[in-house]
C-alpha positions, 0 to 999 in steps of 0.5 A: 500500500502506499505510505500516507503522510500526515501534516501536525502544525500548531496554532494560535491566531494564525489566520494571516499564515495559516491559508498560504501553510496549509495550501501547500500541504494539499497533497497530504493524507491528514492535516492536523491543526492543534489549536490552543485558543485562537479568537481570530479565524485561524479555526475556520481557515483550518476547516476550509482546508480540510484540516482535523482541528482539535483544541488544546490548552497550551502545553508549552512548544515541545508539548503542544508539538508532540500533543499534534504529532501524537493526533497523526495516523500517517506512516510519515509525519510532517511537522509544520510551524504557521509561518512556514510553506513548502516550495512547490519543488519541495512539494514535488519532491516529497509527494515522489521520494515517500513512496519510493519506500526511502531507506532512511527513517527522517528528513531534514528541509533546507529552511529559506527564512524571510525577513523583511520580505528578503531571502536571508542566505548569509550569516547562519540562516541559510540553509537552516536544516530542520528535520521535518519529515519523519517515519511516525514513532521514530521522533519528537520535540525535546523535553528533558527532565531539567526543562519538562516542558521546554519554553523555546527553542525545542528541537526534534530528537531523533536517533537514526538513519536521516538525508536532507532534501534539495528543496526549499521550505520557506519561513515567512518569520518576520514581515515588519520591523514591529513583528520582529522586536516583539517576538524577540521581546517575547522570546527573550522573556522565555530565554531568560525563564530557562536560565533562571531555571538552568542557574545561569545568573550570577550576581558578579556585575563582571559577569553580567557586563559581558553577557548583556554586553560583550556578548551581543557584540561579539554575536553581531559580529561574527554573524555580520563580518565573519558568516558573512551577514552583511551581504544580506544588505539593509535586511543583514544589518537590522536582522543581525542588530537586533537578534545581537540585542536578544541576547542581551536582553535575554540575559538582562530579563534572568537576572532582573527575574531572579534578583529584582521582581520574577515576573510571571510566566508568558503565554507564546504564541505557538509560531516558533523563531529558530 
């Protein structure tokens, strides 16, 4: 018989991304939207597209991811955020290469992300292999027992034979300015929540000085000069700018948490940055 594949993307208030995802997942078997309180119309979208919707109360990233990977009956499973598309040759190739019975257990797609609407191809964002596609019950999101319920960054573990696509999966990240600093002010809130949780704040103000500091610097400048992000122009400057100031502000946020005034824990939304 031929292997089915199944689509798992999470959401909340999504309905600006969630048509053009979903669009170029058509040739799916399944397509699991597991939403965790959306009050725009991400829901309806999701059922124009013949998407099985299920509500879920938010768990936190590698939770929620598995939460939708766990809802999926196909013998490969495609994990999808929002904001991502697969290119039409991506499509092409993956509706080829699942049934001709691939020897390995998983794929890896090359991530094109966008901001400001340009392809970002220097400084570390390309080609951003993400692995994606994967034989069900052979892989998850991460979640140890130091950090149960991972806040950002989740990564999918997976133990086995693995090859990489050819095509692009495209990630529309940040369209504006505004989209970008405030998911980096969010994020950082989260990043600072697991190094609180991990101890990594210290009360030597030598300490804190190079990491909300020289740290930032030294993250611009190796994106920018030495991986080559100024080839990306205007875009490779702000881009790299401002996730050079995430870092500093991630640090800034662990220590005021843990030695100032601990604030209480963020609700993300369930697109992911990485």
């Amino acid at each position: 018989m031929r292997p089915t594949i199944s689509v798992a993307v999470i959401t909340l208030n999504e309905e600006r991304n969630l048509p053009r995802t979903l669009a170029s997942v058509q040739f799916a078997d399944q397509i699991v939207v597991l939403d965790s309180g959306s009050t725009d119309r991400t829901v309806e979208i999701a059922h124009q597209f013949n998407a099985t919707v299920i509500h879920q109360p938010w768990l936190g990233f590698a939770r929620q991811k598995n939460a939708a990977i766990a809802l999926c009956t196909g013998d490969w499973i495609l994990s999808l955020d929002a904001d991502e598309e697969l290119s039409p040759e991506l499509q092409r190739q993956i509706r080829t290469i699942i049934p001709s019975n691939p020897t390995v257990d998983a794929f890896y797609l090359k991530r094109r992300n966008l901001f400001l609407g340009r392809w970002v191809r220097h400084g570390g964002f390309y080609p951003d292999p993400k692995l994606r596609l994967f034989r069900r019950n052979v892989a998850g999101f991460r979640q140890t027992p130091k950090f149960q319920d991972r806040l950002v960054h989740e990564t999918i573990v997976f133990d086995g034979a693995a090859s990489t696509l050819d095509f692009d999966l495209i990630h529309h990240a940040y369209p504006t300015l505004e989209d970008y600093i405030e998911h980096m002010d969010r994020y950082s809130t989260l990043g600072a929540q697991l190094l609180v949780q991990a101890g990594r704040t210290s009360r030597n103000p030598i300490t804190f000085l190079f990491a909300v500091l020289v740290v930032p610097q030294l993250t611009f400048l190796w994106n920018y000069i030495v991986r080559l992000g100024f080839l990306d122009g205007r875009e490779g400057l702000l881009l790299h700018l401002y996730q050079a100031t995430y870092t500093s502000w991630k640090y800034a946020k662990a220590w005021q948490r843990s030695h100032i005034d601990p604030a209480p824990n963020a609700h993300p939304v369930a697109s992911n940055p990485q």
